[in-house]
C-alpha positions in Angstrom: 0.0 0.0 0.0 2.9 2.7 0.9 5.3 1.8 -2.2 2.0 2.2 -4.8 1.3 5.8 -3.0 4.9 6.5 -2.9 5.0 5.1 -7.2 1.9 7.3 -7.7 3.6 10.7 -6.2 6.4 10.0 -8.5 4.1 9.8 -11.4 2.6 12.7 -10.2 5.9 14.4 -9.6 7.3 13.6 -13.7 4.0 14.7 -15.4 4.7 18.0 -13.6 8.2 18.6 -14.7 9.0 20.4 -17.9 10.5 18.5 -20.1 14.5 18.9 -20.0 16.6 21.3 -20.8 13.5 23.6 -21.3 14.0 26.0 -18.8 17.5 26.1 -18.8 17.4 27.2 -22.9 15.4 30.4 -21.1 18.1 31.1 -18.5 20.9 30.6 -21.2 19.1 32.9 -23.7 18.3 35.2 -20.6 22.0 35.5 -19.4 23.5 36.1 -23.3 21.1 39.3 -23.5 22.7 40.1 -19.8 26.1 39.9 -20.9 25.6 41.5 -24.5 24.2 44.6 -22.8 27.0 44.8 -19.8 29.4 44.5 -22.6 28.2 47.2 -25.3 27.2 49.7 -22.1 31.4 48.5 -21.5 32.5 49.4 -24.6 30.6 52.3 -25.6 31.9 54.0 -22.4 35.6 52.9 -22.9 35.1 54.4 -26.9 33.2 57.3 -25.3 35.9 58.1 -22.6 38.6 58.0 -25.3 36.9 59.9 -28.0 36.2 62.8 -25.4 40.2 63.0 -24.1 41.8 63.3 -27.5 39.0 66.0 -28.4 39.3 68.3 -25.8 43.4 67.9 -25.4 43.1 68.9 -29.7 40.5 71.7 -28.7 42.4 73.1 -25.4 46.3 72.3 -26.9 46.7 71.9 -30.7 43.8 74.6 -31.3 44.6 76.7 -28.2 40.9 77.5 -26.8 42.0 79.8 -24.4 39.0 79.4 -22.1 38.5 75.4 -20.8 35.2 76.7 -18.6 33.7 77.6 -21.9 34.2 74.3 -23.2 32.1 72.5 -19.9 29.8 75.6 -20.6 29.0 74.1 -23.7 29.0 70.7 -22.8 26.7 71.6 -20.1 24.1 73.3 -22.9 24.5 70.4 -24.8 22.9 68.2 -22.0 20.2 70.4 -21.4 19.2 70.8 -25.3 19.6 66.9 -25.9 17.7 65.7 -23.0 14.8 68.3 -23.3 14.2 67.5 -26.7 14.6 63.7 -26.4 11.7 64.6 -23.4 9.6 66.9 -25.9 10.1 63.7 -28.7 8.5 61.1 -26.2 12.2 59.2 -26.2 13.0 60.1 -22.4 11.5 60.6 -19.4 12.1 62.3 -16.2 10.2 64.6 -13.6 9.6 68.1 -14.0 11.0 70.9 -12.3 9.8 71.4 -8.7 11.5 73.0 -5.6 12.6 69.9 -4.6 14.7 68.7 -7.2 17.4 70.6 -5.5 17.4 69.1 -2.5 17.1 65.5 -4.2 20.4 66.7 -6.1 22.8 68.1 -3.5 25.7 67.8 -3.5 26.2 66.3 -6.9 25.6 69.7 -9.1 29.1 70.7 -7.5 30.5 67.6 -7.4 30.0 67.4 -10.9 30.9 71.1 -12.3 34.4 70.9 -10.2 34.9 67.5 -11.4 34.3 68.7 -15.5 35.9 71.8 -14.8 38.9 70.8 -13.1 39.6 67.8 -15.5 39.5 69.9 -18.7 41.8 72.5 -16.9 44.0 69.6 -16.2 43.9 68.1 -19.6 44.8 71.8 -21.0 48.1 72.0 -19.0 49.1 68.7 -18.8 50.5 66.2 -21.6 48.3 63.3 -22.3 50.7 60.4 -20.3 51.0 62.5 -17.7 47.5 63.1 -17.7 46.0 59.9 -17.7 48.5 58.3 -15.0 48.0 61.1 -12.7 44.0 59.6 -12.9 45.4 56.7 -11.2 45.1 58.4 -8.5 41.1 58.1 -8.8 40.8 54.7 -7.8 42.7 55.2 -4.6 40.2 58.3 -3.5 37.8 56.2 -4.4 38.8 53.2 -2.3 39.4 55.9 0.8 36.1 56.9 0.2 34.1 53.6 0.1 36.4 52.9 2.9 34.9 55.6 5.0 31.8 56.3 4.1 30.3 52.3 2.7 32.7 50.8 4.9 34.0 48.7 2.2 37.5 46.5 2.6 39.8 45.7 0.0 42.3 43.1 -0.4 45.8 43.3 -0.1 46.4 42.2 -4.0 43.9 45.1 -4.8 46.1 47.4 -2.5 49.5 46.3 -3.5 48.7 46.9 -7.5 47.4 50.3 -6.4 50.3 51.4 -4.5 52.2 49.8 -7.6 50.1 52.6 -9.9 50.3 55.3 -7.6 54.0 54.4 -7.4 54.5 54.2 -11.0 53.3 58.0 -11.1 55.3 59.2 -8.4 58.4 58.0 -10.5 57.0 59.4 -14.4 56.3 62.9 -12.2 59.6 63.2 -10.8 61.1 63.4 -14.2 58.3 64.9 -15.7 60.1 68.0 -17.7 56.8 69.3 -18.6 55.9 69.7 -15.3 53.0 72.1 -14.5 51.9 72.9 -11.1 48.9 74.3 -11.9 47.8 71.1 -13.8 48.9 68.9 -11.3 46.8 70.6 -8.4 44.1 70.8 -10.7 44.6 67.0 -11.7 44.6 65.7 -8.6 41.7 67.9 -7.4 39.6 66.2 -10.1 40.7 63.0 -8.9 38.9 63.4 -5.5 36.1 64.8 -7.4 35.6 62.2 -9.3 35.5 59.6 -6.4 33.1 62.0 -4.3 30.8 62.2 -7.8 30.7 58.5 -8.4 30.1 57.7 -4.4 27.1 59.8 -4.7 26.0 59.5 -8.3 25.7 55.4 -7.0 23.2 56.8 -4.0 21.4 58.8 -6.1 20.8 56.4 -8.7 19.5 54.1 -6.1 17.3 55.9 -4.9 15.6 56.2 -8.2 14.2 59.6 -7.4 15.1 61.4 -10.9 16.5 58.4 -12.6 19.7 58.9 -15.2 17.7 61.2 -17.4 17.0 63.1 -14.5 20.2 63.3 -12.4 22.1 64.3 -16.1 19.8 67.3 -16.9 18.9 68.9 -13.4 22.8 68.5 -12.9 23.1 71.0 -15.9 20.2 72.6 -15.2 21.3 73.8 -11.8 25.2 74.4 -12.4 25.2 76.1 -16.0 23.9 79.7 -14.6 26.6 80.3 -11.7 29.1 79.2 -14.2 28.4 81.4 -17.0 28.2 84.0 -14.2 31.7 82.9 -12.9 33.4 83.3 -16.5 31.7 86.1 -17.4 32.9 87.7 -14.2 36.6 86.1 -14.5 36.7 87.1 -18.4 36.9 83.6 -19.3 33.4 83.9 -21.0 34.8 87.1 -23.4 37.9 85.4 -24.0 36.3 82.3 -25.2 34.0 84.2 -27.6 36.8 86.3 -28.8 39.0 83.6 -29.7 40.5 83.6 -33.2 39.3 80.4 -34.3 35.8 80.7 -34.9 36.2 80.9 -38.2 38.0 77.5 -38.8 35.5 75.0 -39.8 37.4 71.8 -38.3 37.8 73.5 -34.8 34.2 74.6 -34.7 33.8 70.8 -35.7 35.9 69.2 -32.7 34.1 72.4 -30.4 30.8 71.0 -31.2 32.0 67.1 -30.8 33.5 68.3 -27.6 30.2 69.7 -26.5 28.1 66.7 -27.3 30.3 64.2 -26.1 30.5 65.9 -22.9 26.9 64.5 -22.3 27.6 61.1 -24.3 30.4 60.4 -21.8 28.1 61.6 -18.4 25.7 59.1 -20.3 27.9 56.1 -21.0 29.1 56.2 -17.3 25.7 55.8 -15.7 24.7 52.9 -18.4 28.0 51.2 -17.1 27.5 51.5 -13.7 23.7 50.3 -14.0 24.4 47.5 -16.4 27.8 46.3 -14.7 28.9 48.0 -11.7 31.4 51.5 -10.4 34.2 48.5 -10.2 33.5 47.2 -14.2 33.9 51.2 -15.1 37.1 52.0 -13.5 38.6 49.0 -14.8 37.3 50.1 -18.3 38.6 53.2 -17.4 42.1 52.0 -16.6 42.4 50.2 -20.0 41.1 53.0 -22.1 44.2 55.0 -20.2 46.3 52.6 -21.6 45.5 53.4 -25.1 45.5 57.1 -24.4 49.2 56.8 -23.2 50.9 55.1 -25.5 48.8 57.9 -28.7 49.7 60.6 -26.2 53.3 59.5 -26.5 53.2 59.2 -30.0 51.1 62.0 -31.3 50.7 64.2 -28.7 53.0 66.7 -29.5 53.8 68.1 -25.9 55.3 64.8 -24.1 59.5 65.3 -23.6 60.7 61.9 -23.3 62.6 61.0 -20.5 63.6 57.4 -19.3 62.9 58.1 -15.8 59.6 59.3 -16.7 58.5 56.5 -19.5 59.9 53.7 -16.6 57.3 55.3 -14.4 54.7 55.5 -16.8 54.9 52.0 -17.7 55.3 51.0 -13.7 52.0 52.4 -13.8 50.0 50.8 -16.2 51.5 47.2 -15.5 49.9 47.7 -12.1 46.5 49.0 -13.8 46.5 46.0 -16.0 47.1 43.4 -13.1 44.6 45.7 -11.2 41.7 45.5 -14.2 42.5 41.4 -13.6 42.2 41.1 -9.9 39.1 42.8 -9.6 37.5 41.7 -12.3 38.1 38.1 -11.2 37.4 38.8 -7.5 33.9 40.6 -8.9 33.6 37.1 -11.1 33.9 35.1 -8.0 31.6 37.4 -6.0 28.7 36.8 -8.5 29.4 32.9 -8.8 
């Protein structure tokens, strides 16, 4: 009597299965549209990211703009004109304009002006290798402050490879014969910038209160009037309209990109972060420095080779690229 109940709830059991494999050809198709997206929102920030660097150093060095807040002026317009129409066209959404949106925003407004502002001031006094391995020092702010404020740890490989970066730049600066002051303080001031921005850019999207629509245009919104005021009152703003240059087609060209890719790049940073995670896009980050580096080198035009320096700058990106590998198999491991 027990074995034939025991045969019938098997029965039972197997009729309510689905058949084999049936579910798992789901989750397979499921998890190739997963990684597809997490490596196009990868790749169109790394292209994004590079595209934007070589611009602006072409704009701000080869073409000598003399005014770099005019160029995050623009890119700041550009935003706000993109996003507005793509809201008027139906494509976008986010909420209107209310008194508190600025509440919901602070502090990222000036998180992100100094951070856009300080990096194109760095990227017009410094030379691209120097540049982009003085950046290192991002992922260590970074690390300090998810230390402090998320309470994160890190592991001593992930510790040692940034030391080994950080390192690395100390050496390529010390024989830097380029050296700027100006671009270094304003380097490294973007660098903490950058970590505060990304620390709270991560909180705001969270809390899904504007979305990425809305945390990209209310950050424009908010910042581009005190900033025109601050270059007009500087001169920056008369400088930049006086400028020479106007009247060359190509620079107007690379202006315009500059301006536009300012908000492709804001845009491809939150699509990497939602789609992967802040870890996936500094490693992309890293890489694309890489590449920026070795061009900067080459066809830069402003880098005086030293050994001492080219040692350090290649101390530097060894320990990004075993960085890029430990954390992206310790994230691997985390998922799994």
């Amino acid at each position: 009597m027990m074995a034939e109940l025991h045969k019938r709830r098997h029965e039972f059991r197997d009729r309510n299965l689905p058949p084999e494999g049936a579910s798992s050809g789901r989750d397979t198709s499921g998890d190739t549209s997963s990684v597809f997206l997490k490596l196009l929102a990868a790749a169109f920030y790394g292209v994004s990211s590079f595209i934007i660097v070589v611009v602006n150093k072409s704009v701000l060095t080869s073409y000598r703009f003399p005014s770099s807040t005019c160029v995050g002026i623009g890119q700041m317009l550009a935003t706000i004109v993109v996003l507005r129409t793509g809201k008027m066209l139906g494509i976008v959404s986010f909420p209107d304009m209310d008194l508190s949106i600025p509440r919901k925003m602070f502090p990222l407004p000036l998180l992100f002006v100094g951070n856009q502002i300080s990096g194109l001031f760095g990227t017009q006094r410094l030379n691209l290798p120097m540049f982009t391995v003085l950046r290192r020092f991002s992922i260590f702010f970074t690390m300090v402050f998810e230390g402090l404020l998320l309470k994160k740890s890190f592991s001593t490989s992930v510790k040692i490879t940034v030391f080994t970066m950080i390192f690395g730049a100390f050496i390529a600066a010390s024989a830097d014969l380029a050296f700027d002051f100006e671009g270094y303080i304003f380097i490294m001031l973007n660098n903490v910038l950058t970590a505060a921005s990304g620390a709270y850019m991560k909180q705001k999207l969270d809390s899904k209160d504007l979305g990425k629509y809305g945390l990209l245009y209310y950050n424009s919104l908010i910042m581009i009037f005190p900033t025109v005021a601050h270059a007009h009152y500087t001169g920056d703003l008369q400088t930049g309209l006086q400028y020479d240059g106007w009247s060359d087609q190509l620079f107007v060209v690379q202006f315009v990109l500059s301006c536009v890719m300012g908000f492709v790049l804001m845009y491809s940073i939150m699509l990497c972060t939602q789609y992967n995670s802040a870890l996936t896009t500094s490693i992309v980050g890293c890489i694309k420095n890489i590449l920026v580096t070795y061009i900067g080198m080459m066809f830069g035009g402003d880098y005086i080779f030293t050994w001492t320096n080219f040692i350090g700058l290649n101390i530097s990106i060894a320990g990004s690229l075993v960085y890029s590998y430990i954390t992206f198999t310790q994230e691997q491991t985390t998922k799994t």
